[in-house]
Residue frames relative to the residue before (quaternion, step in Angstrom):
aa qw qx qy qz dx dy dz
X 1.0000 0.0000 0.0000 0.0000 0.00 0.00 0.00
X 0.2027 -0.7473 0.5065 0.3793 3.52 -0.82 0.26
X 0.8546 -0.3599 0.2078 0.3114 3.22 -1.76 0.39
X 0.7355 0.1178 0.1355 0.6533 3.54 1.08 -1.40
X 0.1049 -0.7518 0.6078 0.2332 3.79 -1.16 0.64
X 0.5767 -0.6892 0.2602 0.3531 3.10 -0.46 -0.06
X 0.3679 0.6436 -0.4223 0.5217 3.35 2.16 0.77
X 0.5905 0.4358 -0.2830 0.6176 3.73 1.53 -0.56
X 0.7737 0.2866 -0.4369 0.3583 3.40 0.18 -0.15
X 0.5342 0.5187 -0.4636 0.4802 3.82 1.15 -0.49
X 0.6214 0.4983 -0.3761 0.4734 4.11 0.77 -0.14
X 0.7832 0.3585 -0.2716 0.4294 3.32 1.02 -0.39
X 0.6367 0.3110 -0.5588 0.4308 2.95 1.25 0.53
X 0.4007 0.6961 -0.5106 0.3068 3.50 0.75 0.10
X 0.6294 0.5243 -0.2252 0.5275 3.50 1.38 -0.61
X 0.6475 0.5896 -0.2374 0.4203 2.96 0.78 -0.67
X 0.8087 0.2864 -0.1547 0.4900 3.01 1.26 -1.02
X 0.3109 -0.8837 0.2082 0.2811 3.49 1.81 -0.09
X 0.5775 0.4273 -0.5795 0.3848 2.21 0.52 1.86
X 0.8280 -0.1774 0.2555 0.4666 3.82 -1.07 -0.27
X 0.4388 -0.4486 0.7626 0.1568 3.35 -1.25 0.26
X 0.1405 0.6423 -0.7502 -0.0706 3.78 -1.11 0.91
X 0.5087 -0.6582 0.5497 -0.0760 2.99 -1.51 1.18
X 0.2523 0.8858 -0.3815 -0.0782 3.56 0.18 0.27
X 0.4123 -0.7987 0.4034 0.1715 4.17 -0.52 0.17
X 0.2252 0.7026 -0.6685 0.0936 4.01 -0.50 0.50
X 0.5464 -0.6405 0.5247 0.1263 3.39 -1.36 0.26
X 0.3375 -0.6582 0.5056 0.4441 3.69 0.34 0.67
X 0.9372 0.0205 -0.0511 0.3445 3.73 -1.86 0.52
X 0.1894 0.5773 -0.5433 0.5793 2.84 1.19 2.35
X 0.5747 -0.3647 -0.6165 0.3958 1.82 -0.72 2.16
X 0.7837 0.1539 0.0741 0.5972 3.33 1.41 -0.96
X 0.6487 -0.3741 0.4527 0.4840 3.68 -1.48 0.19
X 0.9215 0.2050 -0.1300 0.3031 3.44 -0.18 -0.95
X 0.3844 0.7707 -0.1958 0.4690 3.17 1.81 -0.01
X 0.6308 0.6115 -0.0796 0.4710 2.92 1.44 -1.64
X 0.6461 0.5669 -0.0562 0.5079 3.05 0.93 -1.74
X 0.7168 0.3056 -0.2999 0.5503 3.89 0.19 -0.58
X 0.5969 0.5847 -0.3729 0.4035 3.47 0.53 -0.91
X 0.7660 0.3621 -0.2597 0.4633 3.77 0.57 -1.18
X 0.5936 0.5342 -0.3260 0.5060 3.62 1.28 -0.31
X 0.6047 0.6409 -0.2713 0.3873 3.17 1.18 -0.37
X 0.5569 0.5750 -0.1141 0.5884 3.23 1.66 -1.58
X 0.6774 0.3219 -0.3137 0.5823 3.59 0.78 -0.87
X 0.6926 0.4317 -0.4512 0.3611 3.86 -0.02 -0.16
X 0.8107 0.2034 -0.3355 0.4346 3.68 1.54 -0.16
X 0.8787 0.1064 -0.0883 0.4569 3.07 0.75 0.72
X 0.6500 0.5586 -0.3041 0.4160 3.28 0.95 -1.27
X 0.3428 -0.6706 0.6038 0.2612 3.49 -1.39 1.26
X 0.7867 0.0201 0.0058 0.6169 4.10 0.50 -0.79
X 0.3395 -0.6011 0.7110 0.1340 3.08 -1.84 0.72
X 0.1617 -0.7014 0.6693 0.1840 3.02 -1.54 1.08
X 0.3011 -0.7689 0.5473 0.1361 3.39 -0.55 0.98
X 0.2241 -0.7629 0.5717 0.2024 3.76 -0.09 1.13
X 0.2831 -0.7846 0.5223 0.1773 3.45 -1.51 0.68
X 0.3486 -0.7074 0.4418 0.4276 3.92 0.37 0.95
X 0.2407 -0.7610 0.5609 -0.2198 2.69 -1.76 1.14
X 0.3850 -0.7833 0.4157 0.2558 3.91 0.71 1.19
X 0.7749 0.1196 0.0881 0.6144 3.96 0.97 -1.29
X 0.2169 -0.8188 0.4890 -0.2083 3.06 0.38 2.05
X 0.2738 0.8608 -0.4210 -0.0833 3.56 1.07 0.42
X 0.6512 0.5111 -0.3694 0.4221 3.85 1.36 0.08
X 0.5574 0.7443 -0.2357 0.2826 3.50 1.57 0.22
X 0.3372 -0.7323 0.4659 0.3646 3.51 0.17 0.83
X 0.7448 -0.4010 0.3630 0.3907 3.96 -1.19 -0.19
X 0.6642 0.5288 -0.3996 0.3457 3.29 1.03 -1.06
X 0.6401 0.4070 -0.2491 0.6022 3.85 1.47 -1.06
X 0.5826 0.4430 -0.5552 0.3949 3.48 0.26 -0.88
X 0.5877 0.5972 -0.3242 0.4392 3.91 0.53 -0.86
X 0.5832 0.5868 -0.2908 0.4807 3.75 0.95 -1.43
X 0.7252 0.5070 -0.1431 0.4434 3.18 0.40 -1.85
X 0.6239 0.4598 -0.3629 0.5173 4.10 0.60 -0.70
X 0.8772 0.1601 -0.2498 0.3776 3.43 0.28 -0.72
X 0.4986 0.4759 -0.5557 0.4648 3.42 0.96 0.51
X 0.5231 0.7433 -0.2650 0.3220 3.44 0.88 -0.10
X 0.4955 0.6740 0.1260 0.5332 2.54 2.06 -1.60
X 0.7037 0.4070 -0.1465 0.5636 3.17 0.81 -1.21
X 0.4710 -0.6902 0.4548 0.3080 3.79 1.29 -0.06
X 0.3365 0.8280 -0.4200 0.1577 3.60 1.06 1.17
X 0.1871 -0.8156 0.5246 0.1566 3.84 -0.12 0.96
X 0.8221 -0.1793 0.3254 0.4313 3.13 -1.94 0.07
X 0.7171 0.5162 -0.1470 0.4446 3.46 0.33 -2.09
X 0.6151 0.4135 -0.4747 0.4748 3.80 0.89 -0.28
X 0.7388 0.4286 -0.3485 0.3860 3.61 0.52 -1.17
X 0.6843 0.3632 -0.3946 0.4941 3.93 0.53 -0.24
X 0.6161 0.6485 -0.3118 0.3204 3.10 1.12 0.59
X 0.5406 0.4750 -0.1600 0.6757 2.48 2.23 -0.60
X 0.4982 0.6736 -0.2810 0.4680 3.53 1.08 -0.72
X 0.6081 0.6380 -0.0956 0.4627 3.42 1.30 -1.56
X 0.5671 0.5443 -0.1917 0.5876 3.76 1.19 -1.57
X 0.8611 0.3892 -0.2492 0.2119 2.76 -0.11 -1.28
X 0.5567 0.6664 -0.1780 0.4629 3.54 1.52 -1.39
X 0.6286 0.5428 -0.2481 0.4986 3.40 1.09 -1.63
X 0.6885 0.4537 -0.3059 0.4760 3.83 0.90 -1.16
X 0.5881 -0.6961 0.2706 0.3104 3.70 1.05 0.26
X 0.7019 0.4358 -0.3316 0.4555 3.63 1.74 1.04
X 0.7091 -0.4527 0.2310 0.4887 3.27 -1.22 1.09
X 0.1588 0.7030 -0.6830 -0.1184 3.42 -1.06 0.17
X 0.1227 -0.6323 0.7492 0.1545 3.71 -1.39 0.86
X 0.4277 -0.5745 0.6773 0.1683 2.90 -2.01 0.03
X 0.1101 -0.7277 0.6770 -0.0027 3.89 -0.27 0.87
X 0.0258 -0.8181 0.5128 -0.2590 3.17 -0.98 1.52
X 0.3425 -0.6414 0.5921 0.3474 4.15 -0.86 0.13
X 0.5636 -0.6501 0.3946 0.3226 3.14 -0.69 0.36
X 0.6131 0.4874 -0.4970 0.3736 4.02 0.88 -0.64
X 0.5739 0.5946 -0.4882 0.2805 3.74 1.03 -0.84
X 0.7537 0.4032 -0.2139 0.4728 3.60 0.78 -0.90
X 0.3881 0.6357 -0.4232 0.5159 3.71 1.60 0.24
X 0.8077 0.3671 -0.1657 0.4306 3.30 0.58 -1.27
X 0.5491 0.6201 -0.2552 0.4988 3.42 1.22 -0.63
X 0.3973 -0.6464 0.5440 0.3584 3.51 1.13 -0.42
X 0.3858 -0.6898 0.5255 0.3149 3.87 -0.83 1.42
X 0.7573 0.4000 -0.3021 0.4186 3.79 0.20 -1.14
X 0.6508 0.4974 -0.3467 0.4570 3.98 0.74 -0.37
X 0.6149 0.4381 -0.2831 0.5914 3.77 1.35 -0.48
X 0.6964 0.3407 -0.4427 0.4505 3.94 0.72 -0.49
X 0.4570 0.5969 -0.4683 0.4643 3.62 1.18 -0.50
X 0.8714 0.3640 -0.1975 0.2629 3.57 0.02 -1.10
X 0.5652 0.4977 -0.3703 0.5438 3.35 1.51 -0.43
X 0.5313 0.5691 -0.4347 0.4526 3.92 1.18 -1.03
X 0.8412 0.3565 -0.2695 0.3043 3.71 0.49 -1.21
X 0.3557 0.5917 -0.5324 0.4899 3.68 1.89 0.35
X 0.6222 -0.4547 0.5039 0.3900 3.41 0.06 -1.21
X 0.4382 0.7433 -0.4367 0.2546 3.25 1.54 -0.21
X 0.4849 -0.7155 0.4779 0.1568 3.22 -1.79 0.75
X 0.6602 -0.4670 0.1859 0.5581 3.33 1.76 -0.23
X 0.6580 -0.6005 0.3667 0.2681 3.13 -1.28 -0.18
X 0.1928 -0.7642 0.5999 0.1379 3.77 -1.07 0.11
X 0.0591 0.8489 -0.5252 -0.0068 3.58 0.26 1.24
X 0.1071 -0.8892 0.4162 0.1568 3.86 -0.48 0.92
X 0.5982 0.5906 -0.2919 0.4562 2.99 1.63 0.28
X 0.6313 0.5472 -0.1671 0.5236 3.47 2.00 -1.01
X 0.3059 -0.8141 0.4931 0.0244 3.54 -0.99 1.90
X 0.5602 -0.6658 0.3173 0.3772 3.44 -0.56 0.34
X 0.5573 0.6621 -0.3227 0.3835 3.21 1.33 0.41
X 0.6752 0.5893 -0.0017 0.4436 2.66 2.09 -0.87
X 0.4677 0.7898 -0.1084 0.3817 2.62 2.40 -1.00
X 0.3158 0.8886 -0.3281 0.0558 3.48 1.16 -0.96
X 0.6391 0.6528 0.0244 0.4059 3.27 1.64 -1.40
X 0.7308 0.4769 0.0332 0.4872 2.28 0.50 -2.29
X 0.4261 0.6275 -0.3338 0.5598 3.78 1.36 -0.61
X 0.8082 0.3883 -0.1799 0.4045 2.98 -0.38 -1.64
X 0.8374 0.1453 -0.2343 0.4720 3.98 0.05 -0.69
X 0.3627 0.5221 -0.6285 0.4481 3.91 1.11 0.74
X 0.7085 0.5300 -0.2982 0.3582 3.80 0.81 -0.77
X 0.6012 0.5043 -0.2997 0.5426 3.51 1.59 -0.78
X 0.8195 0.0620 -0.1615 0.5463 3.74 -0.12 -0.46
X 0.8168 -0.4991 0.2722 0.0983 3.51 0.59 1.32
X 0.6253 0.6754 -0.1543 0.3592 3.56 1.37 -0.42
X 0.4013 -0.7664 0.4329 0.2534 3.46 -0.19 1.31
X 0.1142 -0.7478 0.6335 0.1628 4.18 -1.49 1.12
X 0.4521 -0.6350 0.6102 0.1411 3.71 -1.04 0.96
X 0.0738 0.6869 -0.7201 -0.0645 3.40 -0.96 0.72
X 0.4925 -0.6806 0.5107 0.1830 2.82 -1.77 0.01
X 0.2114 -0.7705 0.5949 0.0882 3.86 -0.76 1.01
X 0.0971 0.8247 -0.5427 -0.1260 3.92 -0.34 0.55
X 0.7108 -0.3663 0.2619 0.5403 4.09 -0.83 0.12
X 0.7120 0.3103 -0.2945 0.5568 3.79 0.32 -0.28
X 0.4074 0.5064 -0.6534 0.3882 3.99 0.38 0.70
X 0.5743 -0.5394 0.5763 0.2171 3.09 -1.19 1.70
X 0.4468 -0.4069 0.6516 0.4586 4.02 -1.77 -0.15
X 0.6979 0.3101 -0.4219 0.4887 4.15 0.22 -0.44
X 0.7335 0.1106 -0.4450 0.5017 3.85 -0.07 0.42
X 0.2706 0.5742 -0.6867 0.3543 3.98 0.08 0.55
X 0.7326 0.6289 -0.1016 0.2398 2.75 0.56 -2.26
X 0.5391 0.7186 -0.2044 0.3888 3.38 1.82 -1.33
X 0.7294 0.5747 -0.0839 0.3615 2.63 0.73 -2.61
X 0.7110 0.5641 -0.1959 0.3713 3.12 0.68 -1.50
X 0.4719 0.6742 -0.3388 0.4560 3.74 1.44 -1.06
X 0.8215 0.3726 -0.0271 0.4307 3.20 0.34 -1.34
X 0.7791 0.4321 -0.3350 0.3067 3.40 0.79 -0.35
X 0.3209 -0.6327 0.6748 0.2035 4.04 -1.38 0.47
X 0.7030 0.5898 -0.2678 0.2936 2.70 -1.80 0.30
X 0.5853 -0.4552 0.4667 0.4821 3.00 -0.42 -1.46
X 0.1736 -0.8484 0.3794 0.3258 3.94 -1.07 -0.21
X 0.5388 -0.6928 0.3063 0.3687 3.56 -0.52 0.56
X 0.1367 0.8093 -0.5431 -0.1770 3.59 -0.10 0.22
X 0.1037 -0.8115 0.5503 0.1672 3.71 -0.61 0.97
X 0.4375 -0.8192 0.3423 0.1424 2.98 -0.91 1.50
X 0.7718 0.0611 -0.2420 0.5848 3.42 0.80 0.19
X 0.5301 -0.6172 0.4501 0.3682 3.43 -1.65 0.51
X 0.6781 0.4688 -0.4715 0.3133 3.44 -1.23 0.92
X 0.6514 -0.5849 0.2649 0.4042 3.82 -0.88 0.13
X 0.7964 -0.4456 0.1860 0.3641 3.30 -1.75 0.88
X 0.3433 0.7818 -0.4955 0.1592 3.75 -0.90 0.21
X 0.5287 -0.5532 0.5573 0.3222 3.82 -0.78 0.88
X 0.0171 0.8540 -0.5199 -0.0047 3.96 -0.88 1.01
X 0.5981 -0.5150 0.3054 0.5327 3.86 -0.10 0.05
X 0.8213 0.0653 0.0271 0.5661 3.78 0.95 -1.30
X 0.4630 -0.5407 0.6013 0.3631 3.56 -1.00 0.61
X 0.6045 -0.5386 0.5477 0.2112 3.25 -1.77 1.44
X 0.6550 -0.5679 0.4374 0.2390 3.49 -1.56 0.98
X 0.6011 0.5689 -0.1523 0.5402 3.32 1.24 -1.85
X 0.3951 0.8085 -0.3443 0.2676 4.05 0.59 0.48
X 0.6993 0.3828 -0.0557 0.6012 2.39 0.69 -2.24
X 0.8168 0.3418 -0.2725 0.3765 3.91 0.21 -1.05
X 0.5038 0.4794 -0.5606 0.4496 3.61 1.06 0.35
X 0.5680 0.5472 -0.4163 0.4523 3.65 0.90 -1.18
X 0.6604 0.5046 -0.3784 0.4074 4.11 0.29 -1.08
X 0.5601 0.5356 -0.3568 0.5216 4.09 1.33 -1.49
X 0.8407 0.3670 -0.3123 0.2469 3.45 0.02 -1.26
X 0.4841 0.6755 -0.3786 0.4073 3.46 1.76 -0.56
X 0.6974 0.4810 -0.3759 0.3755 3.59 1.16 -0.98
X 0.6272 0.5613 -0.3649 0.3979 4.24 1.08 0.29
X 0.8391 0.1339 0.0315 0.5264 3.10 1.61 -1.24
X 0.5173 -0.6691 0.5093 0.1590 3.09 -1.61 0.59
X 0.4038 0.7294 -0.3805 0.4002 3.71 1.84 0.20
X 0.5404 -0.1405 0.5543 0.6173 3.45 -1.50 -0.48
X 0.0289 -0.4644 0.8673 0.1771 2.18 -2.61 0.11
X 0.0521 -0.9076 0.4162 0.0170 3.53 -1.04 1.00
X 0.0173 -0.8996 0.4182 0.1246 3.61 0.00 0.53
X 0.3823 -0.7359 0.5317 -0.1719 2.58 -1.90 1.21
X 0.7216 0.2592 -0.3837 0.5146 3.81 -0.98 0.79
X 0.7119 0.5060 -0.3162 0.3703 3.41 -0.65 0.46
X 0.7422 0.4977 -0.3185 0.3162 3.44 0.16 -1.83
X 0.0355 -0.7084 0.6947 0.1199 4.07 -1.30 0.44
X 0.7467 0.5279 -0.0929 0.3938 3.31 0.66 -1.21
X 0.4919 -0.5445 0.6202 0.2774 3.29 -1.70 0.22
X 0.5779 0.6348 -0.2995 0.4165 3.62 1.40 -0.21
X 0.7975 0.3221 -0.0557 0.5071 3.05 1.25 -1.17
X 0.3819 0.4675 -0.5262 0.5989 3.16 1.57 0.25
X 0.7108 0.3673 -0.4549 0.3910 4.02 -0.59 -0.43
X 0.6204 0.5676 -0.3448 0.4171 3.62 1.06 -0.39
X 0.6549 0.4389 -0.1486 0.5970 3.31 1.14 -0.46
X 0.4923 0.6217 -0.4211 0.4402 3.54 1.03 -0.59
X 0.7902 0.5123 -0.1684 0.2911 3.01 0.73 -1.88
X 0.7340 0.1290 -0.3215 0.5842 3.56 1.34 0.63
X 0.6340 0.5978 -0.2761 0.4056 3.39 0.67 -0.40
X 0.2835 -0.8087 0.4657 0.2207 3.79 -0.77 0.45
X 0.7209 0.2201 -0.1230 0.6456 3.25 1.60 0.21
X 0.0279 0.7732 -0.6159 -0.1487 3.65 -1.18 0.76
X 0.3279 -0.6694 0.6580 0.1069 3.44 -1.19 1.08
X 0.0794 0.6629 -0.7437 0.0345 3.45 -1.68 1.36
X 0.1083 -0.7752 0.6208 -0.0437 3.37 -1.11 1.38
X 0.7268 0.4393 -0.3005 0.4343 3.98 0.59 -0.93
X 0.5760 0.5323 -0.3455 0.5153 3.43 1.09 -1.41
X 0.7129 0.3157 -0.4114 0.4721 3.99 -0.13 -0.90
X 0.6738 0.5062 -0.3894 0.3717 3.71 0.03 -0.80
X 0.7383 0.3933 -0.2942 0.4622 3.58 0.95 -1.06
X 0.6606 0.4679 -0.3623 0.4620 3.69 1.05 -0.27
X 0.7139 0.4056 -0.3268 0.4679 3.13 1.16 0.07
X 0.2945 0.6064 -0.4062 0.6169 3.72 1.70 -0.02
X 0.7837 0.3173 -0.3545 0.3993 3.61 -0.65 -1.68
X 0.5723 0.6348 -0.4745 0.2104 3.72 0.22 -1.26
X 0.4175 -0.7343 0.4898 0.2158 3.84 -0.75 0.20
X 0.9276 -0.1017 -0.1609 0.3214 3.14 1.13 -0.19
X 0.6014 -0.4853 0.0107 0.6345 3.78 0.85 0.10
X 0.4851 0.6168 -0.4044 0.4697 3.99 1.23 -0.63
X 0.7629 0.2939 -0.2160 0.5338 3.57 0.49 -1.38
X 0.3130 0.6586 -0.5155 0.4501 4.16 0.78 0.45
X 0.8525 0.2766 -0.0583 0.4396 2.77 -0.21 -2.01
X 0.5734 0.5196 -0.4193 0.4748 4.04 0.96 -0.36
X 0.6674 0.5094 -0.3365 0.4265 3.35 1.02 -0.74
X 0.5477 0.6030 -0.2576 0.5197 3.52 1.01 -1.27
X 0.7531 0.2408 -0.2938 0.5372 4.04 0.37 -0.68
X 0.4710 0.6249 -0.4408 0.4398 4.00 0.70 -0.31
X 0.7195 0.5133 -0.2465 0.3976 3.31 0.70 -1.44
X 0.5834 0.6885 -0.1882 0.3874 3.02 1.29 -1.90
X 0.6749 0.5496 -0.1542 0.4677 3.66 0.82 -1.52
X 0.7086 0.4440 -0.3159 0.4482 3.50 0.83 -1.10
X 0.6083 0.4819 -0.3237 0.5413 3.42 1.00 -1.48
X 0.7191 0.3909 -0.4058 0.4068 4.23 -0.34 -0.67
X 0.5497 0.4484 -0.4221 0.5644 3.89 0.88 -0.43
X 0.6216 0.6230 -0.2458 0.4063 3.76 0.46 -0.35
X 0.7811 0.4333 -0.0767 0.4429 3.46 0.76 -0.89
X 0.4890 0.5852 -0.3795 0.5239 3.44 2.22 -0.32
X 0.2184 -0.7452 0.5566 0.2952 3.53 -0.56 1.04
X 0.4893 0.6885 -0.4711 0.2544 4.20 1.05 -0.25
């Protein structure tokens, strides 16, 4: 393993600089292959510390409409594996964390050690599996440890203190806490149950803690800042990049967004 990835170091400087870690989300070949790409480089030039690079996915079952919608037509567009570590690749090379957030059969079928090999040689930082339990994990254990690569679980308001305790065992990186039960989507207010899952999950580990589903805003990113060591936006980038009309005003949108949310996350 090496010493530092480069999801731990983009958190330490987020500390460093006190504030949040922003976190942001697109789907490879949304709207397009290359579309996709500039857009998430974009987000990282205004702000964003890591890209999660979503991996399409036929039976999206944690996805709100706006991605589940993202996902169909990037799907559509006739994206493979080899696009997303391709994007994964862009992004790393430009000099930020990039993970790869994924169901688990895609990387079942892909073969577990031939997919960490291949995301390790993009540059990838690892994976984020919201569907995959540590029971299930067995593998995925074993070759995150060979080529070094950090795995995201997921904590959600109804994780018991004995499976916090689980998750946390096993995870790198950073941890997801999703702040309310039900699927991804941009909401008016950040769920109540947030802050005090983030406080539960602090009492197991010494990781990030990051939250997720909900944020749109530069408003609610500082709300979340203010306990959380990381904010994750997935619907809001995807849908500003969806609504946009053509790929210039995508990617202009995608860094606009990017800018508001990273001014957000300074707790000074």
């Amino acid at each position: 393993m090496t010493a530092e990835s480069a999801v731990t170091a983009a958190f330490a400087r987020g500390a460093a600089d006190d504030r949040a870690a922003l976190i942001g989300y697109l789907p490879a070949g949304f709207p397009d292959r290359d579309t996709a790409i500039k857009a998430a480089l974009a987000m990282a030039e205004a702000g964003a510390d890591i890209i999660e690079v979503g991996l399409p996915y036929s039976d999206p079952l944690m996805d709100g409409p706006v991605i589940a919608d993202a996902v169909y037509r990037s799907l559509k567009n006739g994206t493979r594996v080899a696009d997303v570590f391709d994007m994964v690749a862009a992004i790393a090379d430009a000099g930020t964390a990039a993970l790869i957030m994924t169901y688990w059969n895609p990387v079942d079928a892909y073969g577990v050690d031939a997919f960490s090999r291949d995301l390790a040689n993009a540059g990838g930082s690892g994976l984020i599996t919201p569907d995959l339990t540590p029971e299930e994990a067995g593998e995925w254990l074993e070759t995150s440890d060979k080529y070094g690569l950090d795995r995201v679980f997921l904590v959600a308001p109804s994780s018991t203190p004995r499976r916090i305790g689980e998750i946390t065992s096993v995870s790198r990186g950073f941890v997801y806490a999703v702040s309310l039960m039900g699927i991804t989507g941009a909401r008016e207010s950040v769920s109540a149950s947030a802050a005090g899952l983030v406080e539960r999950t602090r009492g197991y580990t010494t990781l990030p803690v990051a939250v997720g589903l909900g944020v749109s805003n530069g408003v609610q990113a500082r709300e979340v800042a203010a306990f959380a060591d990381g904010v994750i936006v997935g619907s809001a980038f995807v849908r500003r990049v969806g609504d946009a009309p053509d790929s210039v005003s995508a990617v202009a949108g995608a860094r606009d967004l990017a800018a508001g949310l990273a001014a957000g996350v300074r707790r000074s």
